[in-house]
PQR file of N, CA, C, O and H, with PARSE charges and radii, in Angstrom:
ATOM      1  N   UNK A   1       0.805  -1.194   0.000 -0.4000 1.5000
ATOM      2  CA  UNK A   1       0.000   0.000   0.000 -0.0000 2.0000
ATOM      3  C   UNK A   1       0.848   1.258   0.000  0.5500 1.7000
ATOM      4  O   UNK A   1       0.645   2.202  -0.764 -0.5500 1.4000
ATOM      5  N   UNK A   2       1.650   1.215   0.756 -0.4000 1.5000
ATOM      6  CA  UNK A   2       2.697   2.620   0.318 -0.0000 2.0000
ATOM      7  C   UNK A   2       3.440   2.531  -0.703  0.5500 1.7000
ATOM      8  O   UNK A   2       4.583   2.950  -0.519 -0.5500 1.4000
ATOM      9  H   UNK A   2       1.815   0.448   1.377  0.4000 1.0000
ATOM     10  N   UNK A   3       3.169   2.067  -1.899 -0.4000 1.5000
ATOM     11  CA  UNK A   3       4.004   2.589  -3.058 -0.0000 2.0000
ATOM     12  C   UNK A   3       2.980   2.975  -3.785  0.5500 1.7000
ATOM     13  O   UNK A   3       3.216   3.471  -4.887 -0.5500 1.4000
ATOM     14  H   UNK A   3       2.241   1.727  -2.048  0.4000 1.0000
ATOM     15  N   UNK A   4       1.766   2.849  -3.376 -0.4000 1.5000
ATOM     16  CA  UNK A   4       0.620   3.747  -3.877 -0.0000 2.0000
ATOM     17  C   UNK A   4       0.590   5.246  -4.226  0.5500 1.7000
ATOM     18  O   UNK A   4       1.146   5.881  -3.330 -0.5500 1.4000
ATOM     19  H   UNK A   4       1.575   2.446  -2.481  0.4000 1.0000
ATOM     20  N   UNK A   5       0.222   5.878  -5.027 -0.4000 1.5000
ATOM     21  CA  UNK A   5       0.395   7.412  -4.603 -0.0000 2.0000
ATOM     22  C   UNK A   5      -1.482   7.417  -3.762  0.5500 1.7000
ATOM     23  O   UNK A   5      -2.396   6.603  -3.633 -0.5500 1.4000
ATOM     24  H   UNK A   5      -0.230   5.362  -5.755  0.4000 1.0000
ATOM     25  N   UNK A   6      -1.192   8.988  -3.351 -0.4000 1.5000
ATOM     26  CA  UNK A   6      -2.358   9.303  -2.205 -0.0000 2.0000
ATOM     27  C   UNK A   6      -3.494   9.274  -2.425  0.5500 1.7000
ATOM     28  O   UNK A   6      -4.312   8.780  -1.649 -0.5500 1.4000
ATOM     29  H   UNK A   6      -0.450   9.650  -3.455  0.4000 1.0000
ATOM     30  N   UNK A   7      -3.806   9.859  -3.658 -0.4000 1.5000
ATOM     31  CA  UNK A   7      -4.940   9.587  -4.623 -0.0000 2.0000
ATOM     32  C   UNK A   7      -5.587   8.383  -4.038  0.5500 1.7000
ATOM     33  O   UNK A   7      -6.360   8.205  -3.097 -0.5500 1.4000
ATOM     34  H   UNK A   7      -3.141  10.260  -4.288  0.4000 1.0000
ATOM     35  N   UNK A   8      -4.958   7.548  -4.993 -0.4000 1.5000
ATOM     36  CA  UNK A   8      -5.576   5.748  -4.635 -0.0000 2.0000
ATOM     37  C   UNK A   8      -6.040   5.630  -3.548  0.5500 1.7000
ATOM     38  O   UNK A   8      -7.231   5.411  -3.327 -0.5500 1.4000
ATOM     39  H   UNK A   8      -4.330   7.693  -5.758  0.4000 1.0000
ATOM     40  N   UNK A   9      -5.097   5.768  -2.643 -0.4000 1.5000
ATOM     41  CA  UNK A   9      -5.087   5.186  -0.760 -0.0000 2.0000
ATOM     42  C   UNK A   9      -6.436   5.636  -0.864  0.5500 1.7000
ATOM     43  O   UNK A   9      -7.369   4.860  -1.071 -0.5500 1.4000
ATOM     44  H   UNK A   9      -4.129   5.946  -2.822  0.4000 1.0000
ATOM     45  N   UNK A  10      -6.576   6.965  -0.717 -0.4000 1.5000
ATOM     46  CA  UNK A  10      -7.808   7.425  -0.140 -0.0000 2.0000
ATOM     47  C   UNK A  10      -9.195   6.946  -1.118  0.5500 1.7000
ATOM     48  O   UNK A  10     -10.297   6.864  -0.576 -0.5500 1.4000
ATOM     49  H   UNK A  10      -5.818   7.595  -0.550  0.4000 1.0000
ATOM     50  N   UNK A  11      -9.036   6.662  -2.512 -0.4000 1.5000
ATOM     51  CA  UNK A  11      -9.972   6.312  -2.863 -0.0000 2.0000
ATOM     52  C   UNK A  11     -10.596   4.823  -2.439  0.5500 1.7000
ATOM     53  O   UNK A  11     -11.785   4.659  -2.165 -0.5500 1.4000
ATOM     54  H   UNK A  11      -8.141   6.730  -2.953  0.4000 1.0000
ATOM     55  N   UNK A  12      -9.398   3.561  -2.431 -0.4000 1.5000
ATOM     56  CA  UNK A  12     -10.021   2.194  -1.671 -0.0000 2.0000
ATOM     57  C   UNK A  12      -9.774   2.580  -0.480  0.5500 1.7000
ATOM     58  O   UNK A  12      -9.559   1.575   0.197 -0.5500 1.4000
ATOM     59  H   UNK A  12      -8.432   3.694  -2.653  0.4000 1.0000
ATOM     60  N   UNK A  13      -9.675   3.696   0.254 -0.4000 1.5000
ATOM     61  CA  UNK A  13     -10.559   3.771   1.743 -0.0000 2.0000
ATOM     62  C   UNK A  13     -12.070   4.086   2.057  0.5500 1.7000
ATOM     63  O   UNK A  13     -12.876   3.467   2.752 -0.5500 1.4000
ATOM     64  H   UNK A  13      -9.849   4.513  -0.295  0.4000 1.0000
ATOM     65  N   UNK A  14     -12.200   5.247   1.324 -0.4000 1.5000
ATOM     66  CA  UNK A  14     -13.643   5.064   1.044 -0.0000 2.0000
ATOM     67  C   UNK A  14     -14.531   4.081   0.569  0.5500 1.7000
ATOM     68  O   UNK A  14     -15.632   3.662   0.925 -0.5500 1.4000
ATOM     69  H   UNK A  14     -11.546   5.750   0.759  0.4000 1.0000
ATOM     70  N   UNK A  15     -13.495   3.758  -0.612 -0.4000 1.5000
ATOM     71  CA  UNK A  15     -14.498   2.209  -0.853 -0.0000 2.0000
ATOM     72  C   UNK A  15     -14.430   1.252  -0.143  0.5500 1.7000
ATOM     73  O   UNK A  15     -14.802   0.101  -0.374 -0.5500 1.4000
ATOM     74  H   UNK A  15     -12.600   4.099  -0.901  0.4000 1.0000
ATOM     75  N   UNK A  16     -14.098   1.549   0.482 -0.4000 1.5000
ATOM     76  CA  UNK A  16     -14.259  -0.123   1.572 -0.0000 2.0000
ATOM     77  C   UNK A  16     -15.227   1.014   2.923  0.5500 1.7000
ATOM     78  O   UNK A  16     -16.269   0.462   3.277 -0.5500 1.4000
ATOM     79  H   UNK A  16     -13.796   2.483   0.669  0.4000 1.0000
ATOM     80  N   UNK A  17     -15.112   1.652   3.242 -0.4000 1.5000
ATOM     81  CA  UNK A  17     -15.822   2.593   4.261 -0.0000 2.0000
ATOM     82  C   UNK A  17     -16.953   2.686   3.626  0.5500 1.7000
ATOM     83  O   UNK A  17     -17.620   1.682   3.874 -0.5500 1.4000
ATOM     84  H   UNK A  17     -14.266   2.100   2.955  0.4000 1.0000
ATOM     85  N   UNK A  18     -17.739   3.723   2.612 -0.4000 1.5000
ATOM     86  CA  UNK A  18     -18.841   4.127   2.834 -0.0000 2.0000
ATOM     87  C   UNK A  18     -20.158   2.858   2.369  0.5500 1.7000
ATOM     88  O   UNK A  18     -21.321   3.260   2.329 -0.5500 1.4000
ATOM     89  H   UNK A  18     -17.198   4.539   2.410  0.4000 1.0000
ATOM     90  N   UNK A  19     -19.854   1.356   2.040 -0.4000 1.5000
ATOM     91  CA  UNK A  19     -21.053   0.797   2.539 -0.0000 2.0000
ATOM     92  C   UNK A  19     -21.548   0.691   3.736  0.5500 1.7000
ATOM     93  O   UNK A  19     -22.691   0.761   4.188 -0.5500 1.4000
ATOM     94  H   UNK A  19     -18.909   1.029   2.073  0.4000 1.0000
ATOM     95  N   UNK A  20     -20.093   0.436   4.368 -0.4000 1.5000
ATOM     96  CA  UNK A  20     -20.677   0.381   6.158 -0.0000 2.0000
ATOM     97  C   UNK A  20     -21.482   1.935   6.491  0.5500 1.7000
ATOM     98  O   UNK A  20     -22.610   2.064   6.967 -0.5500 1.4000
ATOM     99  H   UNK A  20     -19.164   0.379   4.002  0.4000 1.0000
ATOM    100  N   UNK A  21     -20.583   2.974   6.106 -0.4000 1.5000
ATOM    101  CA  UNK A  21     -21.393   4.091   6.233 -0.0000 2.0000
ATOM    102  C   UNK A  21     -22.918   4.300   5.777  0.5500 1.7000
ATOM    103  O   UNK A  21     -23.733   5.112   6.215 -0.5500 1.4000
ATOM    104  H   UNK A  21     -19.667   2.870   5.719  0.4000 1.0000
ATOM    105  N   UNK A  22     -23.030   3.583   5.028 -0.4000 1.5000
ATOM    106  CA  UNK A  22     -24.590   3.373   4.452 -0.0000 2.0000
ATOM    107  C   UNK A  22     -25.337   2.689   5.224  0.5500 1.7000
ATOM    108  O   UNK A  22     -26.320   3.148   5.806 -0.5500 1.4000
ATOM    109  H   UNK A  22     -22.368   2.923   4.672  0.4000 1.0000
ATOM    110  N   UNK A  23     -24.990   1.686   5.288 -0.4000 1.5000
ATOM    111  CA  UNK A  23     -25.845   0.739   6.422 -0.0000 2.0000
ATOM    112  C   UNK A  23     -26.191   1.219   7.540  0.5500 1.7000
ATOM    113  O   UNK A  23     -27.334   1.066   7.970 -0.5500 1.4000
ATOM    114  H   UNK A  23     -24.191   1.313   4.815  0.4000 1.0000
ATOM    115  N   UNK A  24     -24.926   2.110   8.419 -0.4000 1.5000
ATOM    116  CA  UNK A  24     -25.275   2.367   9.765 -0.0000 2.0000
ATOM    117  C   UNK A  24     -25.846   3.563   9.766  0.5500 1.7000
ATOM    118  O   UNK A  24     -26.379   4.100  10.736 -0.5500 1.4000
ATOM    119  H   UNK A  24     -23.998   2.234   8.069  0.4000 1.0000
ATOM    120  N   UNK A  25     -25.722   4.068   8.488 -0.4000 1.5000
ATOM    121  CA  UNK A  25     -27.215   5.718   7.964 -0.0000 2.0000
ATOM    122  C   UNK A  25     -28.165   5.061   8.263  0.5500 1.7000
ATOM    123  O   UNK A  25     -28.717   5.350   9.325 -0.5500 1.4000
ATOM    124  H   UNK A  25     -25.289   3.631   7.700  0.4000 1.0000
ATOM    125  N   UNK A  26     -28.649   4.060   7.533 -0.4000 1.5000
ATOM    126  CA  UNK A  26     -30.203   3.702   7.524 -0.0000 2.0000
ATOM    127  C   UNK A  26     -30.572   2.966   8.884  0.5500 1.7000
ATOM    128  O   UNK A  26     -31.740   3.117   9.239 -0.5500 1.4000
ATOM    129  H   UNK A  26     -28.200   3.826   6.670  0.4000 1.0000
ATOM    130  N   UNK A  27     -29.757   2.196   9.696 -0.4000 1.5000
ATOM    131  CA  UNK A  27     -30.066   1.705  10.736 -0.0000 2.0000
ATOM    132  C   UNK A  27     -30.311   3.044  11.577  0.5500 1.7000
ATOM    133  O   UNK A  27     -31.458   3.198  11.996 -0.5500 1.4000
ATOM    134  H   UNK A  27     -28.807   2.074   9.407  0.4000 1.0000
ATOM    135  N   UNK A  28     -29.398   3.994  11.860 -0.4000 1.5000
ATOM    136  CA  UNK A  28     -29.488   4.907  12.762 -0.0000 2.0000
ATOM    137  C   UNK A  28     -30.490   6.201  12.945  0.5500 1.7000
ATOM    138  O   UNK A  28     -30.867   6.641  14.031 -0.5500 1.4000
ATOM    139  H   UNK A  28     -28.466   3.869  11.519  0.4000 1.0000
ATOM    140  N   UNK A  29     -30.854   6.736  11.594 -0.4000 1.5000
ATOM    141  CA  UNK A  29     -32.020   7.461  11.683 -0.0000 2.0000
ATOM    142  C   UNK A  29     -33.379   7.272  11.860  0.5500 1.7000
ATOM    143  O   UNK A  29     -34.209   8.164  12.034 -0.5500 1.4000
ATOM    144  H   UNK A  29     -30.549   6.379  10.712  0.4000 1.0000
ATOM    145  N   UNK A  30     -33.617   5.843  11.801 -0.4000 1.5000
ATOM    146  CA  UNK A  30     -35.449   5.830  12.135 -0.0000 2.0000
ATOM    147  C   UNK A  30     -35.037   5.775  13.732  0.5500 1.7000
ATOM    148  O   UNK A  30     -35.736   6.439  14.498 -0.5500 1.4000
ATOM    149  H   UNK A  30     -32.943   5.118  11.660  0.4000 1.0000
ATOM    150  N   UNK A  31     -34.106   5.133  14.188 -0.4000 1.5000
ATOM    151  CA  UNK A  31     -34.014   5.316  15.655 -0.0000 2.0000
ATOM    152  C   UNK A  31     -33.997   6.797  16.332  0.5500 1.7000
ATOM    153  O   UNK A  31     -34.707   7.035  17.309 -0.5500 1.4000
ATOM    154  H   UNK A  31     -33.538   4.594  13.566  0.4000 1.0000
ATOM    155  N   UNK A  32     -33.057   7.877  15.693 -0.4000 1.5000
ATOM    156  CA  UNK A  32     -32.883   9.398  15.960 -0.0000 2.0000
ATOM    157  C   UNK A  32     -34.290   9.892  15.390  0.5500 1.7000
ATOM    158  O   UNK A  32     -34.795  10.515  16.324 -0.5500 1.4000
ATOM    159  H   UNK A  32     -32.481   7.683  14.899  0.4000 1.0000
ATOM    160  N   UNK A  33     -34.779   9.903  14.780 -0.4000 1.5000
ATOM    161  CA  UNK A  33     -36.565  10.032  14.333 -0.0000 2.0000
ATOM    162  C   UNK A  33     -37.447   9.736  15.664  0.5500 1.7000
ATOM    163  O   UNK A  33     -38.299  10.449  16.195 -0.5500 1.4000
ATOM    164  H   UNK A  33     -34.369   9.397  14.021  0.4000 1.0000
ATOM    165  N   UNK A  34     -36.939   8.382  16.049 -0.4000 1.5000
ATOM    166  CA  UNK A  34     -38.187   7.746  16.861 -0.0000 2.0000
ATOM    167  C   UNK A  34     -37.860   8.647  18.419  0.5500 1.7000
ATOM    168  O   UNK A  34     -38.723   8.939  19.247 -0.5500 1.4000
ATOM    169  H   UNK A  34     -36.247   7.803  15.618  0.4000 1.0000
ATOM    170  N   UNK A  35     -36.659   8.903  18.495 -0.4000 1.5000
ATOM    171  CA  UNK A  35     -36.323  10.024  19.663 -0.0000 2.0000
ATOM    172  C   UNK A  35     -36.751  10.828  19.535  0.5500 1.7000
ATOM    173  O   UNK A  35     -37.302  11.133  20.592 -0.5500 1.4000
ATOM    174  H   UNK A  35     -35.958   8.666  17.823  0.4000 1.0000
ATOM    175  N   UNK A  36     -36.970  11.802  18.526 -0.4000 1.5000
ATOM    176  CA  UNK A  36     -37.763  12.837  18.542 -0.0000 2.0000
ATOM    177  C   UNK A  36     -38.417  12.925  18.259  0.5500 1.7000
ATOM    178  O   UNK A  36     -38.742  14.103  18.111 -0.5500 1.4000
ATOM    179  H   UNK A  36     -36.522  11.554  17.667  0.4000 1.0000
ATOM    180  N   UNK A  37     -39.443  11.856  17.824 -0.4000 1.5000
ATOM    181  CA  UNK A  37     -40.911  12.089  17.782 -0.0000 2.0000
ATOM    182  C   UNK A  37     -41.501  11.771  18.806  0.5500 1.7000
ATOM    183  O   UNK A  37     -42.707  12.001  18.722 -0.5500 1.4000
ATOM    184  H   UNK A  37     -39.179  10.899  17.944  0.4000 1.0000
ATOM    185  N   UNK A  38     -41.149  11.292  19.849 -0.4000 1.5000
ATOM    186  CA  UNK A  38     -42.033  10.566  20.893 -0.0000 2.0000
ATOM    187  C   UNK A  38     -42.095  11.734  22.298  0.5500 1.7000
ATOM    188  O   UNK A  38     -43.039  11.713  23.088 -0.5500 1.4000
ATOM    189  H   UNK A  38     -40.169  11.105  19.917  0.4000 1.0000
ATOM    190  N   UNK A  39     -41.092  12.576  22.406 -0.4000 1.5000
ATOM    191  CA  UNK A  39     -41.163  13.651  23.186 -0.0000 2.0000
ATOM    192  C   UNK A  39     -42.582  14.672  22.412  0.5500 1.7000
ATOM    193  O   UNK A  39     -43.424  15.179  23.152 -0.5500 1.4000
ATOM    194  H   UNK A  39     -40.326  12.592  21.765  0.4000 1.0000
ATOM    195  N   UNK A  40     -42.631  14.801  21.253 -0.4000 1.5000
ATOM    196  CA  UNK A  40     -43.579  15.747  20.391 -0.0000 2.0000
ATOM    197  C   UNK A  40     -44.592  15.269  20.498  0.5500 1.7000
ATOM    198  O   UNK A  40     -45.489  16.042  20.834 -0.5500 1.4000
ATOM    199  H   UNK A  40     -41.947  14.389  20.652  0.4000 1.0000
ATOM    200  N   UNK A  41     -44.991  13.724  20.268 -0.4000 1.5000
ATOM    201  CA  UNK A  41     -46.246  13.022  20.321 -0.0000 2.0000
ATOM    202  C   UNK A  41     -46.817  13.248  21.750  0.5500 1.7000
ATOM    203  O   UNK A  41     -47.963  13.699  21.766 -0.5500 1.4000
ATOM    204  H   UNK A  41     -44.262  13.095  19.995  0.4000 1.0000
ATOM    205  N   UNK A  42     -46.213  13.010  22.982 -0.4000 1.5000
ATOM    206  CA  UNK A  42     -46.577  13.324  24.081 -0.0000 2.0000
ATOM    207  C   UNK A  42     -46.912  14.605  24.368  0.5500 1.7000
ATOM    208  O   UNK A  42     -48.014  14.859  24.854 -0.5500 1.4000
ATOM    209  H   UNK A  42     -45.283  12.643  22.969  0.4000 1.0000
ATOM    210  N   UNK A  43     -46.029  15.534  24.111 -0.4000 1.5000
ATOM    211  CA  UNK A  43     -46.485  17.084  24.398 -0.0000 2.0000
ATOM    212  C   UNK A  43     -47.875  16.665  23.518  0.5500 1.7000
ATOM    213  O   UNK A  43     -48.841  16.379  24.226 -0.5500 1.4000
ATOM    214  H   UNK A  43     -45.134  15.327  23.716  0.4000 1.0000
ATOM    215  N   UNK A  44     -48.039  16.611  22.334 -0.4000 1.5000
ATOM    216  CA  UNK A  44     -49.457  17.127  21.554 -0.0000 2.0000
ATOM    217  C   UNK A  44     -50.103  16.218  22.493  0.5500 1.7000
ATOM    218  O   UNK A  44     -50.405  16.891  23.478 -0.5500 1.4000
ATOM    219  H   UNK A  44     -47.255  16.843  21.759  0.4000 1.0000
ATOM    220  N   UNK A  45     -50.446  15.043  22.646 -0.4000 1.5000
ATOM    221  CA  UNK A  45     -51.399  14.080  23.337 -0.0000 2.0000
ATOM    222  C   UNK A  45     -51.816  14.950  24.564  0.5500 1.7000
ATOM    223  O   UNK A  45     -53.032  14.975  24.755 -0.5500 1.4000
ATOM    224  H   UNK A  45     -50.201  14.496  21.845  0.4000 1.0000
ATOM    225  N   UNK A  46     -50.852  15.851  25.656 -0.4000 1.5000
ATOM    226  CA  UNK A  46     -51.260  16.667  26.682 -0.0000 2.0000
ATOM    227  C   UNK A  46     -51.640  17.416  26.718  0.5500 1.7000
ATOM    228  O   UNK A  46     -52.229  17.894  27.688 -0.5500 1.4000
ATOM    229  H   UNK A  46     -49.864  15.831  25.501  0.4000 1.0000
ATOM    230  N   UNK A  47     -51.429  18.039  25.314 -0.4000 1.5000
ATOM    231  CA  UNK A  47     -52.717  19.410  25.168 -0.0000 2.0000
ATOM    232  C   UNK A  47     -53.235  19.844  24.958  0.5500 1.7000
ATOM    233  O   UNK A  47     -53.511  19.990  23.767 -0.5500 1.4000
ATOM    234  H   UNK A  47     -50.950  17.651  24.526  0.4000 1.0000
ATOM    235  N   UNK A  48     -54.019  20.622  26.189 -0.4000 1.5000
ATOM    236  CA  UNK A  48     -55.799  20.580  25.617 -0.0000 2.0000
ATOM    237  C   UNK A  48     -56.264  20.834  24.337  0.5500 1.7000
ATOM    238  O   UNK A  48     -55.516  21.336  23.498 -0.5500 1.4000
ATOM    239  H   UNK A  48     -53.795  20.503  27.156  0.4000 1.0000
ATOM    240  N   UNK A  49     -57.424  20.544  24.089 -0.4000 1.5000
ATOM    241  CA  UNK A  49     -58.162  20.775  22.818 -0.0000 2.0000
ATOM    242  C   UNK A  49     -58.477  22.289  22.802  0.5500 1.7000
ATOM    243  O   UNK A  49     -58.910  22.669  23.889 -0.5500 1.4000
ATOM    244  H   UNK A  49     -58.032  20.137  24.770  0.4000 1.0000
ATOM    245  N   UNK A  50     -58.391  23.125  21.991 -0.4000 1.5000
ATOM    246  CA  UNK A  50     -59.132  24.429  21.971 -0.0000 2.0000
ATOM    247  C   UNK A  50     -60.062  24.545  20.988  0.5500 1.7000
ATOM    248  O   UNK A  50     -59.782  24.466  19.792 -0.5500 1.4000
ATOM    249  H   UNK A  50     -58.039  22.816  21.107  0.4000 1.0000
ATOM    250  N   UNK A  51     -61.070  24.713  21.387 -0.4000 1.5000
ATOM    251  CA  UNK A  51     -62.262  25.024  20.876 -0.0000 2.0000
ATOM    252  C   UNK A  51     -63.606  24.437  20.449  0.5500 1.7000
ATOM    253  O   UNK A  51     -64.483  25.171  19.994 -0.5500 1.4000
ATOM    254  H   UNK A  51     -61.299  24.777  22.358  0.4000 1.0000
TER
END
């Protein structure tokens, strides 16, 4: 790998990195979603109806 120039290196680093980066995108945001929707759902559920 070091008689590579820098270019390369960094390009099969990414390629080997951003599937995992993909995967742990889609695993991780319906969870960060479900955090903040469930504080919001509760506030609305507590308050009163007007009108």
């Amino acid at each position: 790998m070091r008689r590579l120039p820098r270019g390369p290196r960094i390009g099969l680093a990414l390629l080997g990195v951003l599937p995992f980066a993909g995967v742990g995108w889609t695993a991780l945001v319906p969870v960060l979603l479900a955090l903040v929707a469930t504080p919001l759902l509760v506030v609305a559920l507590r308050r009163p109806r007007v009108g």
